[in-house]
C-alpha positions as CSV (number, residue, x, y, z in Angstrom):
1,X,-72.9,16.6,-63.4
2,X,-69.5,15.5,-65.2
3,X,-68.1,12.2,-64.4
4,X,-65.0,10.5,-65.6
5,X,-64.6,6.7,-65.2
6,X,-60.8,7.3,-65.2
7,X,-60.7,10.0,-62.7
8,X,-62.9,7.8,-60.6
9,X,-60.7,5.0,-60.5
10,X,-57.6,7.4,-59.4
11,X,-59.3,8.4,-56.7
12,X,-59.8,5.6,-55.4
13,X,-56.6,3.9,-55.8
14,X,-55.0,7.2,-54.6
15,X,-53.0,7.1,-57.9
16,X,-52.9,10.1,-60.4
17,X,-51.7,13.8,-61.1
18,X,-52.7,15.4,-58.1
19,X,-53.8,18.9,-59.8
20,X,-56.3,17.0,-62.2
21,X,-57.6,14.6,-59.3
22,X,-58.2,17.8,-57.1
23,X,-59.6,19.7,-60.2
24,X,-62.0,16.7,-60.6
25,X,-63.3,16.7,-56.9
26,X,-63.9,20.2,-57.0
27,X,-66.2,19.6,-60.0
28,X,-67.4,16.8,-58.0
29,X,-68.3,18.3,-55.0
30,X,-69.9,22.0,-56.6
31,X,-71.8,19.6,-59.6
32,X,-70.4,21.6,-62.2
33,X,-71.6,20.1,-65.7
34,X,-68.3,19.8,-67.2
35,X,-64.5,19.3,-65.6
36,X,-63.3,22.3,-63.7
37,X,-60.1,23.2,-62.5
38,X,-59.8,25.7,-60.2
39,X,-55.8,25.6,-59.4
40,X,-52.6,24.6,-61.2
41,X,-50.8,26.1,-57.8
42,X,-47.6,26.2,-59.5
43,X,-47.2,23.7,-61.9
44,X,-45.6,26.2,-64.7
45,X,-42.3,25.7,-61.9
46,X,-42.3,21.9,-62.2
47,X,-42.2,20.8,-66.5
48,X,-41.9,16.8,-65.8
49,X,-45.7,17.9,-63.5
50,X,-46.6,19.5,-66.3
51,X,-46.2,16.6,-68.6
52,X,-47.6,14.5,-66.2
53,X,-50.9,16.7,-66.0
54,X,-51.4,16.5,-69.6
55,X,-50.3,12.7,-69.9
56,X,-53.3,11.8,-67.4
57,X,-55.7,14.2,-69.2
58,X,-54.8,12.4,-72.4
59,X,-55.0,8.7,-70.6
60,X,-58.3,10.1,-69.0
61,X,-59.6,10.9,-72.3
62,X,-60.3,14.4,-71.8
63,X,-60.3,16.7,-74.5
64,X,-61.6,20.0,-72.9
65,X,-61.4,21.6,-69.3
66,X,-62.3,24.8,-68.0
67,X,-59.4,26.8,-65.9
68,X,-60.8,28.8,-63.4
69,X,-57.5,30.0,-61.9
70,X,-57.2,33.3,-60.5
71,X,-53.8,33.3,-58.5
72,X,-50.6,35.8,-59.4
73,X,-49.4,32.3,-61.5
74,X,-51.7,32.1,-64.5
75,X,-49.9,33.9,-66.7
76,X,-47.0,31.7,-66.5
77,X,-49.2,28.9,-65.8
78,X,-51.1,29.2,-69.8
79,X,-47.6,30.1,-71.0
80,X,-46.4,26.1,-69.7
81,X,-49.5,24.8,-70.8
82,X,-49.4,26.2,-74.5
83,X,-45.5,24.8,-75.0
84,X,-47.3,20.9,-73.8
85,X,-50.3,21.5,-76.7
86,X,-53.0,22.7,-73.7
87,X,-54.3,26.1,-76.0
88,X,-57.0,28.3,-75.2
89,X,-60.2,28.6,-77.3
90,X,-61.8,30.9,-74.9
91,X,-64.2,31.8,-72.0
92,X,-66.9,29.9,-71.4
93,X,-69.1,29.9,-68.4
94,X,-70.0,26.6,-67.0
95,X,-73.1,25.7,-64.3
96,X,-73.2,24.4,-60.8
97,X,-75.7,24.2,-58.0
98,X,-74.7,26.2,-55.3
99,X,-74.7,24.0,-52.1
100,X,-77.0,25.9,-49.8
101,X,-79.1,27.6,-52.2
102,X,-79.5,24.9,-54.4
103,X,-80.3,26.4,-57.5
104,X,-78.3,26.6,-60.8
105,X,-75.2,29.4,-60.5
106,X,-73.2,30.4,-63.5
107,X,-69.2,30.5,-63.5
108,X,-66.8,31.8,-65.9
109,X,-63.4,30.4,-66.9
110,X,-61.0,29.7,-69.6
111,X,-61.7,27.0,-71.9
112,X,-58.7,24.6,-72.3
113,X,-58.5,22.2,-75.3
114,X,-56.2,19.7,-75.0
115,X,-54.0,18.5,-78.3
């Protein structure tokens, strides 16, 4: 299951980008293997967010996430997060436990490198 030392710490001191801290409990709570964000709700409208998003990745020291958005705003959402160095190298599906069958599922999602 991923962990982030950083991302811990935020949580509990309530202090962080609230897109990457939700992002990180989600992985937290389906024990995905590697950082999963599920929803950048609409950060594309809001470019000091943005910045803000990619300033914690960067102090969190993460290099790689996997976007699992599916909402009417990812279009405009990979747009923003191209013009702040957060490219796409690709899908990649990434592996959880589901919580009441407890075995190993599979999800797909957009691999995010961060620059």
């Amino acid at each position: 299951m991923y962990k982030n030392e950083y991302l811990e710490k935020g949580i509990e001191n309530a202090k962080g980008n609230e897109y990457l801290l939700r992002g990180y409990i989600h992985t937290q709570n389906n024990k995905y293997n590697e950082l999963v964000i599920n929803d950048l709700g609409f950060i594309s409208n809001n470019i000091d967010e943005l910045k803000n998003f990619k300033d914690e990745l960067v102090k969190a020291n993460i290099k790689k996430f996997i976007l699992t958005e599916s909402s009417s705003g990812l279009m405009s959402n990979l747009h923003w997060l191209d013009k702040v160095s957060i490219k796409i190298k690709g899908v990649k599906k990434v592996s959880y436990i589901d919580k009441w069958e407890k075995e190993e599922c599979f999800k797909e999602g957009l691999e995010m490198i961060v620059k």
